[in-house]
Structure formats: structure tokens, C-alpha cells
C-alpha positions, -999 to 999 in steps of 0.1 A, spaced: 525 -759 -77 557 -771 -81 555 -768 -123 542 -735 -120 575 -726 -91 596 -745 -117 587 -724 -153 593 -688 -130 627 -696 -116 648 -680 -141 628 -650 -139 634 -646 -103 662 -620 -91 693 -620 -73 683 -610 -36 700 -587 -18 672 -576 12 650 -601 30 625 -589 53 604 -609 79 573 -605 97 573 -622 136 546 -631 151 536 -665 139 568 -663 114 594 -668 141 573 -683 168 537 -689 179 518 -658 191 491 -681 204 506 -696 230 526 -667 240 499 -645 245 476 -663 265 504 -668 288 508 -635 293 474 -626 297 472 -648 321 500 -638 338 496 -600 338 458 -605 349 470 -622 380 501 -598 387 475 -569 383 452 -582 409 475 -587 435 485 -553 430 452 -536 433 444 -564 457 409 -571 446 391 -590 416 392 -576 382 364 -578 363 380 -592 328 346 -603 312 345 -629 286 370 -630 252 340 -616 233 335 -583 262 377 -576 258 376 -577 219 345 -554 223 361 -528 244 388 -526 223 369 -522 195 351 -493 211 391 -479 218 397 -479 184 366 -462 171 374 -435 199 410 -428 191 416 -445 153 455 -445 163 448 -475 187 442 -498 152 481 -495 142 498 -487 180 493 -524 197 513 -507 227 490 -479 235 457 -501 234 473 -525 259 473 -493 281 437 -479 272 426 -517 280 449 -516 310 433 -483 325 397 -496 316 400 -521 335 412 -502 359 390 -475 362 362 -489 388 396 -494 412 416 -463 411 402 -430 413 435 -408 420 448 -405 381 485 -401 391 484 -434 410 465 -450 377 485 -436 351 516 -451 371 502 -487 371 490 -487 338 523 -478 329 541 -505 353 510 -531 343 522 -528 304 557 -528 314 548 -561 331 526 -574 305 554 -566 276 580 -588 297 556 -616 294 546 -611 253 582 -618 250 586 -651 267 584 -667 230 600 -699 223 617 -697 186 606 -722 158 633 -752 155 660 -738 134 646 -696 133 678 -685 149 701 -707 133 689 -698 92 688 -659 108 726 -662 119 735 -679 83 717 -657 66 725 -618 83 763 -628 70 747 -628 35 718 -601 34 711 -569 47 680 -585 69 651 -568 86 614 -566 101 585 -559 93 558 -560 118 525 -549 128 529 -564 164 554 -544 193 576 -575 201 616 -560 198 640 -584 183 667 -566 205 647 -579 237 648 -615 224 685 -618 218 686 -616 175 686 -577 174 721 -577 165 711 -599 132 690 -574 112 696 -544 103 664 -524 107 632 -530 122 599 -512 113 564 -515 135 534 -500 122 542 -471 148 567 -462 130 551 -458 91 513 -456 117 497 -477 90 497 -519 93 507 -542 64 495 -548 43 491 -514 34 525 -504 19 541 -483 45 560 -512 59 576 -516 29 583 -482 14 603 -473 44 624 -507 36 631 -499 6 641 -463 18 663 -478 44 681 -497 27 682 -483 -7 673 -517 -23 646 -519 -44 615 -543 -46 625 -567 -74 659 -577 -53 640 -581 -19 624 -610 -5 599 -608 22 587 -637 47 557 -639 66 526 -665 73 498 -642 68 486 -644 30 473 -611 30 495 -587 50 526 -605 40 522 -621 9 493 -603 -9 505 -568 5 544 -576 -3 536 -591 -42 511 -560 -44 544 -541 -50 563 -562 -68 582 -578 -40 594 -612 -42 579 -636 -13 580 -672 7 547 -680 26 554 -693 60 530 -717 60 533 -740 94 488 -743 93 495 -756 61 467 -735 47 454 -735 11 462 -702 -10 429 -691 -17 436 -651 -31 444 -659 -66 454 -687 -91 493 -676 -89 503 -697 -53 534 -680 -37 564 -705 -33 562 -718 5 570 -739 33 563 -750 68 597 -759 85 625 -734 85 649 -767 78 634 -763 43 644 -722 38 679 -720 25 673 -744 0 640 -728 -15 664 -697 -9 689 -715 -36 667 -732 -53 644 -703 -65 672 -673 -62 708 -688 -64 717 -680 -28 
């Protein structure tokens, strides 16, 4: 891989965007979610003051299949499955619909405090503070964590969530709406993410320059043209220099 990095870096552009995904990029969704699961499970019941009948992993990935056959807006809006789950779980407790639509709202609320307990990746907010001095920066997620709830809002200068373009990457919403934003086109924007075919694929799709996240240390499978990558954000800034002279 590295001959093949070597022969393209003097075709590589001068960056002036970088874009990131978060989930997985930034920290690990993993751990963060269960957590909150768990957590929100057990706030809920003590509000209700009964059991709740979660059902196995399998049942809950089932129902919200069913959700998003029902209402096909569910697939890209994270937020308002959480509350369709919410309220089907629900449902067998609370018959009066004013006093359920208020805890489904308060049980999200409660729930979305939780999914952003994340603990940053050594070194995330240190290249993000060295970097938003140099580039315009911004997101690009398909999850609903906020970067201004997690203490980095002020270092990018846009956000997008797939309720905003209601599509998910790797579809090319995401980053059409970056590119409108900032007025910068593909060929001098970057984008960062671990997923090979949201990120990567959908990003080089469209002629955007990428990094592959890479902390599984997976193999690149799509194609016989490997994206350049890395594991540790300690290594960034110099693949950043290395492949684009910044």
C-alpha cells in the first residue's frame, strides 16, 4: 500500500475543507450505547414503576425494523425511532396519550444525555483544536450526537445529520450540502470516517479525497485502489503533510 500512497502524492490537492464522520471516528459508539441503554431502561422503569418488557437484541432490532417499514423516515431520523421505540415499549403501561407522549419525550431527553457520555479517542480533541486554526472543519453524520453538547462545537464550522439532507451517507446528500456550505469544492476537501462504505466509498464516489479511520484494523475489501489510512489519531497530521503539504 504504501508504493501505491507514494506514486499518487503529487496528484493529491491542496486541502482547504475536511469533514468527519463521529461515531466510531471520534470515539466508540459501542460502549457508549450500551451504557445508555442500560441506563435509560432502568431510569424508565422506575418511572412507570413496573417491569418493561425489552425482549431480546434480536425482538428490539425487529420492532424497529417494523418502524421503519411503517414510516420510511425512521431509516435516516435516529431521534424519532428512539421515540417510536420509546412509546412501543410503552404502550402496554400508559393508556392516557398526553401522559405518554410526555415521557416519551422526557425518556429520549434522558436517553440522549446518556448517548453523549462518550469518552474521546487519545489525541481527537487535540488534532481537532490544531487543525480548526487551519481548515474550515465540519460533520458529517448519519448518527444525532451534537458536537456542541460535547464541548468541540466551537471547532467546526458546520454540522450536517442525515435529518438535515433526510438521506444517510453514503448517499451524497451529506456531502453536496458541504460543498454548498462552504463553497469548497470536492477535489480540495478531505473527508474522515471509519466506515468503508458510507465514508470512504460514498466520499471517493464524488471525487473527494479521504483517510480511513481504521482503529479494527480492517482489510479494504471494495476495490484494488486502498484509501490511505490509520488507526491512531497521533498518526493524522503527518499523513495530513505527508500526502497534502499541510
Amino acid at each position: 500500500m504504501r508504493n501505491h500512497i507514494r506514486g499518487q502524492l503529487k496528484q493529491m490537492p491542496k486541502i482547504e475543507l475536511i469533514t468527519f464522520d463521529l461515531d466510531d471516528t471520534f470515539w466508540d459508539i459501542k460502549t457508549v450505547i450500551i451504557a445508555a441503554e442500560k441506563n435509560y431502561r432502568h431510569w424508565l422503569e422506575l418511572k412507570v414503576g413496573q417491569a418493561i418488557k425489552w425482549g431480546t437484541f434480536e425482538e428490539f432490532m425487529r420492532i424497529r425494523q417494523t418502524l421503519i417499514k411503517e414510516n420510511s423516515a425512521l431509516e435516516y431520523d435516529l431521534g424519532l425511532l428512539r421515540k417510536e421505540t420509546i412509546r412501543h415499549h410503552l404502550n402496554p403501561h400508559i393508556t392516557n396519550q398526553n401522559k405518554l407522549n410526555l415521557l416519551v419525550d422526557e425518556a429520549y431527553e434522558f436517553f440522549l444525555g446518556e448517548r453523549h457520555k462518550v469518552v474521546f479517542y487519545e489525541e481527537v480533541v487535540e488534532v481537532l483544536e490544531d487543525l480548526s486554526s487551519q481548515f474550515m472543519l465540519g460533520v458529517l453524520t448519519n448518527g444525532n450526537a451534537d458536537v456542541n453538547k460535547l464541548g468541540i462545537g466551537n471547532l467546526f464550522d458546520f454540522s450536517i445529520a442525515s435529518t438535515d439532507v433526510m438521506s444517510n451517507k453514503p448517499d451524497p446528500a451529506h456531502f453536496v450540502r458541504a460543498q454548498e456550505i462552504s463553497g469548497i469544492d470536492f477535489q480540495r476537501t478531505l473527508h474522515i470516517g471509519d466506515d468503508a462504505v458510507n465514508d470512504i466509498k460514498g466520499a471517493r464516489d464524488l471525487g473527494i479525497n479521504t483517510m480511513w479511520f481504521n482503529s479494527k484494523n480492517l482489510t479494504w475489501d471494495i476495490d484494488d485502489n486502498p484509501p490511505i489510512e490509520f488507526n491512531h489519531w497521533s498518526e493524522f497530521k503527518n499523513l495530513l503533510l505527508l500526502h497534502h503539504g499541510k
